[in-house]
N, CA, C and O atoms as a Maestro MAE file, in Angstrom:
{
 s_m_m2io_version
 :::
 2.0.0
}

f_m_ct {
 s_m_title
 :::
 protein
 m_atom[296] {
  # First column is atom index #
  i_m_mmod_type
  r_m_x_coord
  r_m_y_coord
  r_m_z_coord
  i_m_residue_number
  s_m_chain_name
  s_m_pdb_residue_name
  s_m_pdb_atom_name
  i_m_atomic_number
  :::
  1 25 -87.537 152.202 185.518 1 A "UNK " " N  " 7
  2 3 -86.342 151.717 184.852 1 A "UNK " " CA " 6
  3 2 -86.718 150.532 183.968 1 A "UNK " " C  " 6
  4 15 -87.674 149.789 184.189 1 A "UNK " " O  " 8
  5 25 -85.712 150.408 182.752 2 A "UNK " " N  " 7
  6 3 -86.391 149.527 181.877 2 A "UNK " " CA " 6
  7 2 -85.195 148.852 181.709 2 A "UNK " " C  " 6
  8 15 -84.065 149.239 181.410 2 A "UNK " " O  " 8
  9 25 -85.881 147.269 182.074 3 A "UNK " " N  " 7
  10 3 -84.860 146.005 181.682 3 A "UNK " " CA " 6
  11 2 -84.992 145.047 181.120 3 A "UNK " " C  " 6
  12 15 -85.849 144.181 181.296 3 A "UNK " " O  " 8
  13 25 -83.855 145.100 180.102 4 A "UNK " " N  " 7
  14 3 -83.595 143.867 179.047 4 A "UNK " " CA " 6
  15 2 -82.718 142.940 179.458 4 A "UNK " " C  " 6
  16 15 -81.797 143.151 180.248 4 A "UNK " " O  " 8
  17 25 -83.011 141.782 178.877 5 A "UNK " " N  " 7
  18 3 -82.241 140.311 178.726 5 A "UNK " " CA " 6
  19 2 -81.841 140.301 178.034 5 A "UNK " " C  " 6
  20 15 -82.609 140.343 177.072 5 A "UNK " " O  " 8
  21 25 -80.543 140.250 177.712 6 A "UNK " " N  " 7
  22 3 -79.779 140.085 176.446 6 A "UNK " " CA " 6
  23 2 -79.003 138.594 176.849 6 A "UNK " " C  " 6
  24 15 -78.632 138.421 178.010 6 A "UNK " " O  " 8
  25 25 -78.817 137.679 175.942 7 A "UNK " " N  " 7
  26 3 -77.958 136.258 176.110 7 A "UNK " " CA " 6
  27 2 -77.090 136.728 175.422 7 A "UNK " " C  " 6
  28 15 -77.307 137.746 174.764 7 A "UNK " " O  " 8
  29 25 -75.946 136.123 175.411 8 A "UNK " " N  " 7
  30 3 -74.220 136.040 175.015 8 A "UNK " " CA " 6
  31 2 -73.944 134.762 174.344 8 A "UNK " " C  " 6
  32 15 -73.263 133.971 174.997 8 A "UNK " " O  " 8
  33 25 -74.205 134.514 173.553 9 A "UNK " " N  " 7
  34 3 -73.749 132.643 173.191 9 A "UNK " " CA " 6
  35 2 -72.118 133.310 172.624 9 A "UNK " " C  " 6
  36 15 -71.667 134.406 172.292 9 A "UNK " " O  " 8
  37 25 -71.502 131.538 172.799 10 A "UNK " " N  " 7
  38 3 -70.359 131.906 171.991 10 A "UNK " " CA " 6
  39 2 -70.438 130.391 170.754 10 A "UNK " " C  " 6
  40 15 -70.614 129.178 170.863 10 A "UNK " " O  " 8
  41 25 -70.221 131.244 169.778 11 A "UNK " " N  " 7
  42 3 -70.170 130.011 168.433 11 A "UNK " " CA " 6
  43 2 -69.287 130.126 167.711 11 A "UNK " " C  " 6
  44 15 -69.211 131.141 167.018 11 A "UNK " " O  " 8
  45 25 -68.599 129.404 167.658 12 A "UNK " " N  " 7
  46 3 -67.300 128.903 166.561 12 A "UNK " " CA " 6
  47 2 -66.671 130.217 166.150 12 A "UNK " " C  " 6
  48 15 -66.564 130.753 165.048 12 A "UNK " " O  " 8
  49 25 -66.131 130.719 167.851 13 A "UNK " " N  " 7
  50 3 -65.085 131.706 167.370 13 A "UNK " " CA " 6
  51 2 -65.517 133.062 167.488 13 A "UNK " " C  " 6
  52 15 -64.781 134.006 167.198 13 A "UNK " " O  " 8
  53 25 -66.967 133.220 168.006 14 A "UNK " " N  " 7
  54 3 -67.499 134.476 168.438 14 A "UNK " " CA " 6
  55 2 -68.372 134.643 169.116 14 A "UNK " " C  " 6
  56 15 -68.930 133.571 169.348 14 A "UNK " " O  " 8
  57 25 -69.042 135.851 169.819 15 A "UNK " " N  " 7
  58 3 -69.675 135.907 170.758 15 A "UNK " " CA " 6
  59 2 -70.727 136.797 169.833 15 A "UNK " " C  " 6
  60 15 -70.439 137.811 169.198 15 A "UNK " " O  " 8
  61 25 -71.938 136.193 169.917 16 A "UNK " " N  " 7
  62 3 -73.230 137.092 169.620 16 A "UNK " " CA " 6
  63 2 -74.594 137.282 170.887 16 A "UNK " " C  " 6
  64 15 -74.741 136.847 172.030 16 A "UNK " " O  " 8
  65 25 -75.484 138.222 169.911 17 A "UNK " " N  " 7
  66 3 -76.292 138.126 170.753 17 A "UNK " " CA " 6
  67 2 -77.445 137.743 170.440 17 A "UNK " " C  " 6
  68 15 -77.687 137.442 169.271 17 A "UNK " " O  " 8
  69 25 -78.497 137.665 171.517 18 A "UNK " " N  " 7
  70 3 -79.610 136.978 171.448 18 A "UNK " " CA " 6
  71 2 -80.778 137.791 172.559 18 A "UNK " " C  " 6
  72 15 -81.006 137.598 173.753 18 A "UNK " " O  " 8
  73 25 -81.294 138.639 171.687 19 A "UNK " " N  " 7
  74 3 -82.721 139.318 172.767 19 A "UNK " " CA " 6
  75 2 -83.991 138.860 172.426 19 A "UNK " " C  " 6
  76 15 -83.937 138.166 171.410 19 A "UNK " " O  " 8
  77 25 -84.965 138.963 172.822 20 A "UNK " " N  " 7
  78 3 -86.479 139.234 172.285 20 A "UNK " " CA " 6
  79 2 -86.530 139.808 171.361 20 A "UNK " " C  " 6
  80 15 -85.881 140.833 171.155 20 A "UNK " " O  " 8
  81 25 -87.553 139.129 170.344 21 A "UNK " " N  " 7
  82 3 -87.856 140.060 169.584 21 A "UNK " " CA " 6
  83 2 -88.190 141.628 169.616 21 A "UNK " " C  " 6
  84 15 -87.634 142.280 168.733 21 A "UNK " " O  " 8
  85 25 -88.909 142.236 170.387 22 A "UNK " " N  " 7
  86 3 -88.816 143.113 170.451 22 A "UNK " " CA " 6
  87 2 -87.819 144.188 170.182 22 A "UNK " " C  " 6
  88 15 -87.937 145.206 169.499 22 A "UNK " " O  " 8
  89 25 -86.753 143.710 170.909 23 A "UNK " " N  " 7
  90 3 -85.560 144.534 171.297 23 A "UNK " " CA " 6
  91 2 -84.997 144.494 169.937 23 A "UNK " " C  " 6
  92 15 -84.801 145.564 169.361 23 A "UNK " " O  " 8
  93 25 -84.668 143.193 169.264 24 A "UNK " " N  " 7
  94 3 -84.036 143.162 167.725 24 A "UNK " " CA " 6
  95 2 -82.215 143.109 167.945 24 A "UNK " " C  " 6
  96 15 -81.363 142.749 167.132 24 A "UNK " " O  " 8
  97 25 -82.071 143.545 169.166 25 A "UNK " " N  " 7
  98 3 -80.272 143.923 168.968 25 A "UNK " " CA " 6
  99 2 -79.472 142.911 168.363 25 A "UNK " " C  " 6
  100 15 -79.296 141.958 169.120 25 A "UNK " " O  " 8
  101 25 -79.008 142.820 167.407 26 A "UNK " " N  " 7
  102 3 -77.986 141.838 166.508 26 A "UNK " " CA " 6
  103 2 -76.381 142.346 166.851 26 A "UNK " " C  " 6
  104 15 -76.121 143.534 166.658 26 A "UNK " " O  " 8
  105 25 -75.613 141.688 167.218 27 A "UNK " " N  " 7
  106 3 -74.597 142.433 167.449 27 A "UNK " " CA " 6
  107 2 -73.534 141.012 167.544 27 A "UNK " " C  " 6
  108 15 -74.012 139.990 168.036 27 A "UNK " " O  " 8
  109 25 -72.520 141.009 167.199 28 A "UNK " " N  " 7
  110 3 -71.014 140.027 167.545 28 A "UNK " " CA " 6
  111 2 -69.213 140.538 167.894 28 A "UNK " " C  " 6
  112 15 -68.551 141.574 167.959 28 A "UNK " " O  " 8
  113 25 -69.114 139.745 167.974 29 A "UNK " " N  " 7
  114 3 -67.392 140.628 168.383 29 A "UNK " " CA " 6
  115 2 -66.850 139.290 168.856 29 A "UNK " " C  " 6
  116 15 -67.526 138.583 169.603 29 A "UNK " " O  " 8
  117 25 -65.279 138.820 168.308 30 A "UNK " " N  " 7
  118 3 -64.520 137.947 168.891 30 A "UNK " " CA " 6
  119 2 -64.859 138.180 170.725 30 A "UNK " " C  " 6
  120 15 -65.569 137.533 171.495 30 A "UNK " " O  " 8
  121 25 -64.291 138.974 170.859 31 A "UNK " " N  " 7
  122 3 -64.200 139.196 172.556 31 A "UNK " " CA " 6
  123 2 -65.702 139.655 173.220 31 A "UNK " " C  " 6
  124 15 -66.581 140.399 172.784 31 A "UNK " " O  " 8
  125 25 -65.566 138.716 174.712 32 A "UNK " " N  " 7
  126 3 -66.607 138.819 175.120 32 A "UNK " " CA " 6
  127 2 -67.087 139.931 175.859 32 A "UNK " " C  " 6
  128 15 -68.258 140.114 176.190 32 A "UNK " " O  " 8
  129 25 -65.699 140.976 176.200 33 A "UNK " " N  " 7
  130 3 -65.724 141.789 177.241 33 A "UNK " " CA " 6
  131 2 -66.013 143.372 175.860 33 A "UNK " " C  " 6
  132 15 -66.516 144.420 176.266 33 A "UNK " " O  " 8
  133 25 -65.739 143.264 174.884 34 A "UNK " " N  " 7
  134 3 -65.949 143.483 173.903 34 A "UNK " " CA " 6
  135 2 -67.529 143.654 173.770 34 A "UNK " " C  " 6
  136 15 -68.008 144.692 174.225 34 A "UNK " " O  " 8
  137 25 -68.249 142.856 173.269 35 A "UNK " " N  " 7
  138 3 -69.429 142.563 173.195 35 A "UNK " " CA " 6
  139 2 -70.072 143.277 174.604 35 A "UNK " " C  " 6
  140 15 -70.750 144.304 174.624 35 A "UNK " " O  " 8
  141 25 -69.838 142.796 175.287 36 A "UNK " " N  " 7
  142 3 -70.635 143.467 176.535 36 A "UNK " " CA " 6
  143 2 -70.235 145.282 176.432 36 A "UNK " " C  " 6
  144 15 -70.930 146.208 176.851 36 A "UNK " " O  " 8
  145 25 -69.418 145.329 176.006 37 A "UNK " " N  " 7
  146 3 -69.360 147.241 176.081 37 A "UNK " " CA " 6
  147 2 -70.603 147.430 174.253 37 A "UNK " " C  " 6
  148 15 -71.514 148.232 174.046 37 A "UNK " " O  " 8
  149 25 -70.195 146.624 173.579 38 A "UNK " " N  " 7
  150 3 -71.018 147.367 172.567 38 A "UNK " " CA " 6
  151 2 -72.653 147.235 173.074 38 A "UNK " " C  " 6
  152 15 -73.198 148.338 173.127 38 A "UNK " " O  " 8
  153 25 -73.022 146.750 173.234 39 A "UNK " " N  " 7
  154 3 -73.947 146.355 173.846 39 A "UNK " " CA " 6
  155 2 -74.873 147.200 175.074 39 A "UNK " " C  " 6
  156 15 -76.097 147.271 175.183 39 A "UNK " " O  " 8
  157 25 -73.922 147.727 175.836 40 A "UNK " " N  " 7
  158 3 -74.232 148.727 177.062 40 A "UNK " " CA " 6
  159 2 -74.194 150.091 176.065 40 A "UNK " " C  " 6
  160 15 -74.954 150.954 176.506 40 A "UNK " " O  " 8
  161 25 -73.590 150.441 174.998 41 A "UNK " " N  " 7
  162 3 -73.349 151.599 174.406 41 A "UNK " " CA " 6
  163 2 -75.344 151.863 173.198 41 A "UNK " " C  " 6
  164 15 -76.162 152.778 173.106 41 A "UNK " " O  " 8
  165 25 -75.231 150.649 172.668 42 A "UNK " " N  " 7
  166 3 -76.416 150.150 171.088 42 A "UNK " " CA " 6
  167 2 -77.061 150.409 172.454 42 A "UNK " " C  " 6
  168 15 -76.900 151.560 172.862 42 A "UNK " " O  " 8
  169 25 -77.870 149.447 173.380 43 A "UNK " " N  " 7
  170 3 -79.354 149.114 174.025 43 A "UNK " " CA " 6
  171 2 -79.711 150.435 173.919 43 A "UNK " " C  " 6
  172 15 -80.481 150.769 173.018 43 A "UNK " " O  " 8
  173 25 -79.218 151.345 174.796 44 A "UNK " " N  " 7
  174 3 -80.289 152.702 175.031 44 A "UNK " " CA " 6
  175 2 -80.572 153.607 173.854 44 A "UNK " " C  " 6
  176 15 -81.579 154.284 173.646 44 A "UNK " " O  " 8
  177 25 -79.050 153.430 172.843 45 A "UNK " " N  " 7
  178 3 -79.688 154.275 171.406 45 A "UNK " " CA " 6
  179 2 -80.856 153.257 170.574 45 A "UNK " " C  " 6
  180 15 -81.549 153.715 169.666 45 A "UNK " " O  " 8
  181 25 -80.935 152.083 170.950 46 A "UNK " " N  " 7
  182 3 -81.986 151.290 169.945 46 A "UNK " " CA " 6
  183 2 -83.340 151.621 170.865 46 A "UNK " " C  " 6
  184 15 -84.386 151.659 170.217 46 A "UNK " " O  " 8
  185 25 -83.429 151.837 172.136 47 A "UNK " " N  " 7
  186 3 -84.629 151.950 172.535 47 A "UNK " " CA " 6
  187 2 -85.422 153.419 172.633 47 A "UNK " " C  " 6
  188 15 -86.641 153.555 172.734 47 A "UNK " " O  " 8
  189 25 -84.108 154.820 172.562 48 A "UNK " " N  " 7
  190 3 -84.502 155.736 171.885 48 A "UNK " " CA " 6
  191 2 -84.971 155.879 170.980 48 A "UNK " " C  " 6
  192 15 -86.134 156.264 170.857 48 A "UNK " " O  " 8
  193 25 -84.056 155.560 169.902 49 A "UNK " " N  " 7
  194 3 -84.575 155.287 168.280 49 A "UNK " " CA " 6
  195 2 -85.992 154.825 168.167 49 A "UNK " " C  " 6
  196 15 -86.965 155.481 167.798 49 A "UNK " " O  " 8
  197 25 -85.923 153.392 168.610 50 A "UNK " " N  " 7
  198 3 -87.122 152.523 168.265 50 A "UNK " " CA " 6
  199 2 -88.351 153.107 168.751 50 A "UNK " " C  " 6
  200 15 -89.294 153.529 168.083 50 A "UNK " " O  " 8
  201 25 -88.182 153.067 170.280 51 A "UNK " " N  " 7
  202 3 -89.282 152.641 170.981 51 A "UNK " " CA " 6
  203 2 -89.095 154.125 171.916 51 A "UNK " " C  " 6
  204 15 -89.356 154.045 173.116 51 A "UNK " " O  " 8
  205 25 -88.682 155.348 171.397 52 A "UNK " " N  " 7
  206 3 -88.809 157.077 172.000 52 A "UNK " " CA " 6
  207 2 -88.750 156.872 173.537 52 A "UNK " " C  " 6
  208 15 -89.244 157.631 174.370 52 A "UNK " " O  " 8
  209 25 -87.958 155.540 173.819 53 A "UNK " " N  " 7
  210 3 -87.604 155.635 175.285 53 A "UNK " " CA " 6
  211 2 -86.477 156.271 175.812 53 A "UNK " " C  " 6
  212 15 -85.445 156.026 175.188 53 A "UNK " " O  " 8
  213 25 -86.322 157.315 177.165 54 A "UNK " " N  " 7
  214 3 -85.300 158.410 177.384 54 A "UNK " " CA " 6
  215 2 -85.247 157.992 179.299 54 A "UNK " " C  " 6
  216 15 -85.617 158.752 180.195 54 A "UNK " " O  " 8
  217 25 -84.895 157.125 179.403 55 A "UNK " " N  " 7
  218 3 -84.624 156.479 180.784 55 A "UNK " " CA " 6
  219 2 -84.082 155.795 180.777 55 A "UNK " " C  " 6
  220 15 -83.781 155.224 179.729 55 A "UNK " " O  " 8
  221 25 -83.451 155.299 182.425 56 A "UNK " " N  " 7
  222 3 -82.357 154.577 182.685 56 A "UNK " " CA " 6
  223 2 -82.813 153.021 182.286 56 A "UNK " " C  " 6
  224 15 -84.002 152.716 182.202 56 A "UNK " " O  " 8
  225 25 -81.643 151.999 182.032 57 A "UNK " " N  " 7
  226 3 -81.706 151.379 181.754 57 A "UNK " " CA " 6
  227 2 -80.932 150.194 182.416 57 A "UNK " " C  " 6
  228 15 -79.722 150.308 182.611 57 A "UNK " " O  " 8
  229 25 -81.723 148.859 182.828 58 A "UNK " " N  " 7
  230 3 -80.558 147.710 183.471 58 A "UNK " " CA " 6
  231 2 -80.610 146.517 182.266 58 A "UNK " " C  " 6
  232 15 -81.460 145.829 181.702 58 A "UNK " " O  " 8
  233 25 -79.211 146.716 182.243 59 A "UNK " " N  " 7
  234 3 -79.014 145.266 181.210 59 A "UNK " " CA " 6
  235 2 -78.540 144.321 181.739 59 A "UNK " " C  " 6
  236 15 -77.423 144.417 182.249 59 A "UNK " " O  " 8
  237 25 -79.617 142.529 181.785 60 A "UNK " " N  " 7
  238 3 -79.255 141.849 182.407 60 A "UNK " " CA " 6
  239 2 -78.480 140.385 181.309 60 A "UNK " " C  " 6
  240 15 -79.175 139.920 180.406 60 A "UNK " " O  " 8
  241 25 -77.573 140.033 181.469 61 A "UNK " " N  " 7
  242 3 -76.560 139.936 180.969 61 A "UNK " " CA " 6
  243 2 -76.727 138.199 181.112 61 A "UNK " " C  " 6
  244 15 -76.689 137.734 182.251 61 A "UNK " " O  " 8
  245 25 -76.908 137.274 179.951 62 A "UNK " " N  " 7
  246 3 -76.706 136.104 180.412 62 A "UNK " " CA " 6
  247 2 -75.865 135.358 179.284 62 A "UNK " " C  " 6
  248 15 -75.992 135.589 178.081 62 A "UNK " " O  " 8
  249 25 -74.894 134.330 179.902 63 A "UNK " " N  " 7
  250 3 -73.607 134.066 178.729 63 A "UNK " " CA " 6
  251 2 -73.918 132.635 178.635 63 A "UNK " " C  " 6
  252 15 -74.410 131.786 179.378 63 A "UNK " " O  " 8
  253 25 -73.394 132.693 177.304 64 A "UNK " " N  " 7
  254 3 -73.420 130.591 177.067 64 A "UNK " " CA " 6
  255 2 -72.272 130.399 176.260 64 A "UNK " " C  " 6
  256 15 -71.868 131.135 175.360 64 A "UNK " " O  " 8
  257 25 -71.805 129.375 176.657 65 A "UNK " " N  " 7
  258 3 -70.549 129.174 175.849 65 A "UNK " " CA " 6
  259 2 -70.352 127.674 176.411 65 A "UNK " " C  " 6
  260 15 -70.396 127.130 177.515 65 A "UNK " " O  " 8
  261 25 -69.972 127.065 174.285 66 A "UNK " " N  " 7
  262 3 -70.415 125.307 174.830 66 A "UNK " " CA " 6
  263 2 -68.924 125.161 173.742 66 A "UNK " " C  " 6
  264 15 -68.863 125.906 172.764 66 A "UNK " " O  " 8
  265 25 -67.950 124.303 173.980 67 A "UNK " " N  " 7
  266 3 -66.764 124.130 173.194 67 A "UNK " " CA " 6
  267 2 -66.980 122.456 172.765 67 A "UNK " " C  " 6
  268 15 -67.489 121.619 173.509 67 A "UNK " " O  " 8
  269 25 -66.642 122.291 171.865 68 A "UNK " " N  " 7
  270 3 -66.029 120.462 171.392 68 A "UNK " " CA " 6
  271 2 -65.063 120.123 171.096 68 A "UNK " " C  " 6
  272 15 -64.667 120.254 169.937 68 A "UNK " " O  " 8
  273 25 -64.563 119.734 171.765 69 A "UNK " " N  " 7
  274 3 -62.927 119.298 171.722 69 A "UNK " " CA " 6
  275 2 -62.417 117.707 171.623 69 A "UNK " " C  " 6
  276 15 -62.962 116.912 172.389 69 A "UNK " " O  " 8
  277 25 -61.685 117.358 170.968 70 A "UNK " " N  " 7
  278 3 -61.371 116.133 170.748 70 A "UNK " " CA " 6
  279 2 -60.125 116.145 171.744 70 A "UNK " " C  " 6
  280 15 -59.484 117.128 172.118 70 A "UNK " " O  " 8
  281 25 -59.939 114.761 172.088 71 A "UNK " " N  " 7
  282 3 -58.026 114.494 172.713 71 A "UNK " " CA " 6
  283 2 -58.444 113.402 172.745 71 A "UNK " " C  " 6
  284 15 -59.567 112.902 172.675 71 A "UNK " " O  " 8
  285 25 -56.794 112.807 172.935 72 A "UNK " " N  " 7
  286 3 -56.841 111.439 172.456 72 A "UNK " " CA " 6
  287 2 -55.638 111.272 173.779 72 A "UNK " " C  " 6
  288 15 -55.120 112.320 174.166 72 A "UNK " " O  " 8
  289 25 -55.292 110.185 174.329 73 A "UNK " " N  " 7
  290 3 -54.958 109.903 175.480 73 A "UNK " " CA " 6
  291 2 -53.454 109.483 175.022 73 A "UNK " " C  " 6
  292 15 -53.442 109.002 173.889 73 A "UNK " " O  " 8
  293 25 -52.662 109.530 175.417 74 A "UNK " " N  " 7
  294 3 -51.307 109.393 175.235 74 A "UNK " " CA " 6
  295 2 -51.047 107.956 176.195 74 A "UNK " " C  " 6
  296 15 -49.917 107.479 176.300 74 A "UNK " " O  " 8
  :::
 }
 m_bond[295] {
  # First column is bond index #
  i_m_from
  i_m_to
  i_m_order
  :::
  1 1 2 1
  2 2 3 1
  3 3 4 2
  4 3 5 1
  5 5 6 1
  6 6 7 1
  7 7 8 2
  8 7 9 1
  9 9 10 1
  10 10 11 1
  11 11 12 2
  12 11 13 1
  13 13 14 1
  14 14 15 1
  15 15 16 2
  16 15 17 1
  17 17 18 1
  18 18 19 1
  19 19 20 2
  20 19 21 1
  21 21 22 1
  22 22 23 1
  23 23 24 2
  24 23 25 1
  25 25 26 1
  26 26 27 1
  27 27 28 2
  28 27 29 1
  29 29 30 1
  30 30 31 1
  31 31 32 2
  32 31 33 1
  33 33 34 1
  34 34 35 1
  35 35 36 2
  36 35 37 1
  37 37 38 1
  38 38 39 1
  39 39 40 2
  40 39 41 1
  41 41 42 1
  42 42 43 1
  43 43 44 2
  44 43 45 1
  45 45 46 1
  46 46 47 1
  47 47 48 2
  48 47 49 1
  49 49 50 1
  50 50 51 1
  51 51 52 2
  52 51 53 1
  53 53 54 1
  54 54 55 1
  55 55 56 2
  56 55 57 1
  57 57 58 1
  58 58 59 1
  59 59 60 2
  60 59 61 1
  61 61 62 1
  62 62 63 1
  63 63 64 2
  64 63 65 1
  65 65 66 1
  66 66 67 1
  67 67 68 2
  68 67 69 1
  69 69 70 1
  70 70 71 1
  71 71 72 2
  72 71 73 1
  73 73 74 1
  74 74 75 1
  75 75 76 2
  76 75 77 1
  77 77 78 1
  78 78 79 1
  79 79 80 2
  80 79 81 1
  81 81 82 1
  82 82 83 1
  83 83 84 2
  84 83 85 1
  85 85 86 1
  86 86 87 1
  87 87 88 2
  88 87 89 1
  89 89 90 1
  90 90 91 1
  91 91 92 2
  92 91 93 1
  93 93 94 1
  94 94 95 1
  95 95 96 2
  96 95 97 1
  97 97 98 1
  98 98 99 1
  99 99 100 2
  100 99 101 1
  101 101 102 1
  102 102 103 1
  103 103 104 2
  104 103 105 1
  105 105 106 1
  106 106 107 1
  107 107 108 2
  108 107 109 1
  109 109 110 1
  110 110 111 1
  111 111 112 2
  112 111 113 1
  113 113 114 1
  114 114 115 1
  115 115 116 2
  116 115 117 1
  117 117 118 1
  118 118 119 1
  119 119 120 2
  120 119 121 1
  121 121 122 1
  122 122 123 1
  123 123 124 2
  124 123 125 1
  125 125 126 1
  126 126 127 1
  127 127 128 2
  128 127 129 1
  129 129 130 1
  130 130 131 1
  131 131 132 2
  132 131 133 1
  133 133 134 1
  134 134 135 1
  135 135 136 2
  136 135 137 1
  137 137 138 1
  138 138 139 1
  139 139 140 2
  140 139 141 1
  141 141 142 1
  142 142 143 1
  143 143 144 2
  144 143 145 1
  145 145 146 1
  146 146 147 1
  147 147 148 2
  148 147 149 1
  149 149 150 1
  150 150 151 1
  151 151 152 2
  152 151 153 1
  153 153 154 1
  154 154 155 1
  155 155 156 2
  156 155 157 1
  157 157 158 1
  158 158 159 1
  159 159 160 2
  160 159 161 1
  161 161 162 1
  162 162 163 1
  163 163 164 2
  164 163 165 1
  165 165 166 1
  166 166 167 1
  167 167 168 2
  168 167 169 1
  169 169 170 1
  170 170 171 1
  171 171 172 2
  172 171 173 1
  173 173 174 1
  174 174 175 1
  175 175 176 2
  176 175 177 1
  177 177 178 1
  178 178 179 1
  179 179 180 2
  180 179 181 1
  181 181 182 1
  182 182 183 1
  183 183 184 2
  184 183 185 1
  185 185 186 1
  186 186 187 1
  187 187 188 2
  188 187 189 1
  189 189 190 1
  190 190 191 1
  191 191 192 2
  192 191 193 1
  193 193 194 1
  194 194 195 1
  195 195 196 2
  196 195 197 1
  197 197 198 1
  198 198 199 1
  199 199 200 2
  200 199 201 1
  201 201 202 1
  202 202 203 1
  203 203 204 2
  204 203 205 1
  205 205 206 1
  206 206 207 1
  207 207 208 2
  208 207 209 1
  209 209 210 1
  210 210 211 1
  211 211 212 2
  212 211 213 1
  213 213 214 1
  214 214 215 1
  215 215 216 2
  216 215 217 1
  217 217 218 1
  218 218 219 1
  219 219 220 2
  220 219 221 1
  221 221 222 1
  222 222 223 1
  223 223 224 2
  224 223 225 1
  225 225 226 1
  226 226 227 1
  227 227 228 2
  228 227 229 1
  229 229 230 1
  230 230 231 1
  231 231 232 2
  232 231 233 1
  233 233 234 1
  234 234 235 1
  235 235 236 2
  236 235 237 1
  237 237 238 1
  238 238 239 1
  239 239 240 2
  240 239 241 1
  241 241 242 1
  242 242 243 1
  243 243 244 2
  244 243 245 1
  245 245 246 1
  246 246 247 1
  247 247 248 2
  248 247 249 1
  249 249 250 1
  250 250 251 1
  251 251 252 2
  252 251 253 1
  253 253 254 1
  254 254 255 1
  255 255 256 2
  256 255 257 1
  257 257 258 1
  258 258 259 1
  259 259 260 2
  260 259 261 1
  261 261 262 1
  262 262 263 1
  263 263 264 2
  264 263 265 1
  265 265 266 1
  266 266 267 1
  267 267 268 2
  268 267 269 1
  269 269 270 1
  270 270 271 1
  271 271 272 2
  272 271 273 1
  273 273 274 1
  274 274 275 1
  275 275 276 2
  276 275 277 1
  277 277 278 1
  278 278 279 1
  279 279 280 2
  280 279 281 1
  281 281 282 1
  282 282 283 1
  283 283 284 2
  284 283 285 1
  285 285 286 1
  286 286 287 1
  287 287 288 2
  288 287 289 1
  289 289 290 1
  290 290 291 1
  291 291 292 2
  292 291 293 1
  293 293 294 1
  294 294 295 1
  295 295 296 2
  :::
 }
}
C-alpha cells in the first residue's frame, strides 16, 4: 500500500494543498471537507497517470489553519 502526506493549510479564505514534490498535487477549495474529498478522488488518478501505480492507497491527512484577528476591548 502506498502512502502520501498531503498538508491542508488554510490562507486568507481557502484551503490548499501542500505534498512533496514528487506527488505535485495542487489543489484548493473554500471548504475544508471539500478539499479533503477532491483530494481522496485526484491522489490515485495522479499516481496512475504519473507514476503507472494501480494499488490501494492511504492518505494521511495533516491540517493547518492560523487566523489574525484584531478586537478591541469594550
Amino acid at each position: 500500500m502506498k502512502i502520501c502526506h498531503v498538508k491542508l493549510i488554510w490562507d486568507d479564505g481557502v484551503w490548499f494543498t501542500q505534498a512533496d514534490e514528487e506527488l505535485g498535487i495542487v489543489l484548493e477549495s473554500a471548504s475544508f471537507d471539500t478539499l479533503l474529498e477532491r483530494v481522496r478522488v485526484a491522489l490515485p488518478e495522479m499516481l496512475e497517470l504519473n507514476f503507472d501505480y494501480h494499488g490501494p492507497v492511504k492518505i494521511v491527512f495533516e491540517a493547518q489553519r492560523v487566523d489574525v484577528m484584531e478586537a478591541t476591548a469594550v
